[in-house]
N, C-alpha and C positions, 0 to 999 in steps of 0.2 A: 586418311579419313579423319574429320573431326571428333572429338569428344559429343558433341552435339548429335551427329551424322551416327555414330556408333551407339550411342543413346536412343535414337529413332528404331534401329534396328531391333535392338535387343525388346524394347517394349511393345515394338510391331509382333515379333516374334513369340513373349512371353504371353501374350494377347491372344495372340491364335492360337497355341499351345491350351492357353487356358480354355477358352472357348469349347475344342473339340475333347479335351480331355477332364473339365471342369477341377474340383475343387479335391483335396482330399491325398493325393499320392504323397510320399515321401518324397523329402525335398533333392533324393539323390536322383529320381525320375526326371524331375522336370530340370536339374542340371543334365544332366546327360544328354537330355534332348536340346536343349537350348546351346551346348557346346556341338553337339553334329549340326542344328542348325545354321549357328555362328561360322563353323568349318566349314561345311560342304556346300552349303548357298550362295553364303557371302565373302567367302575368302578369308575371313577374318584370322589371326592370330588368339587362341585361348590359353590358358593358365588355368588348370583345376587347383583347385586345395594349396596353393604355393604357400611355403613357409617365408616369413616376411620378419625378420629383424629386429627391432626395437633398442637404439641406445638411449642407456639412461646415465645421465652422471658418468660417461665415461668408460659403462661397463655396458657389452653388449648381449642382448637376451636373444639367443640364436631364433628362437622361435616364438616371438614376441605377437607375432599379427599372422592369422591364416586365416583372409579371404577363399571364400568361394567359387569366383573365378575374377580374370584378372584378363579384361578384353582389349588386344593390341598393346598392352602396357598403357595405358591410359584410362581404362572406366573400371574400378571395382562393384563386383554385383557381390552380394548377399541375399539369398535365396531364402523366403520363406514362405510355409506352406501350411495354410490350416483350414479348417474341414467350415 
């Protein structure tokens, strides 16, 4: 599946999410859902909260980047949620 193709999903998805549950929940609700979503509908491959790397100069920062989730290894989402 493309980066394009997995894009449509997840906004299809975050969409209808939003609609029936509207505005206002913590943002660990509407990940949760959007990962059993991504899982169980569409097959997809998810990543919660993964710790991601950062070399700088040589030296490397174990825990440099943690995205929110990390879809088929290819599309980073960053979830935000406000009233």
């Amino acid at each position: 599946m493309s980066e394009n193709e997995i894009a449509k999903v997840i906004v299809d998805t975050v969409y209808r999410v939003h609609r029936e549950l509207g505005p206002g929940l913590f943002e660990s609700v509407y990940e949760s859902i959007l990962d059993f979503e991504c899982r169980t509908e569409h097959g997809l491959f998810v990543q919660r909260q993964p710790s991601l790397p950062v070399v700088w100069k040589d030296v490397k920062i174990d825990v440099g980047f943690k995205p929110d989730m990390i879809i088929e290894n290819k599309v980073i989402i960053e979830l935000k949620s406000v009233e």
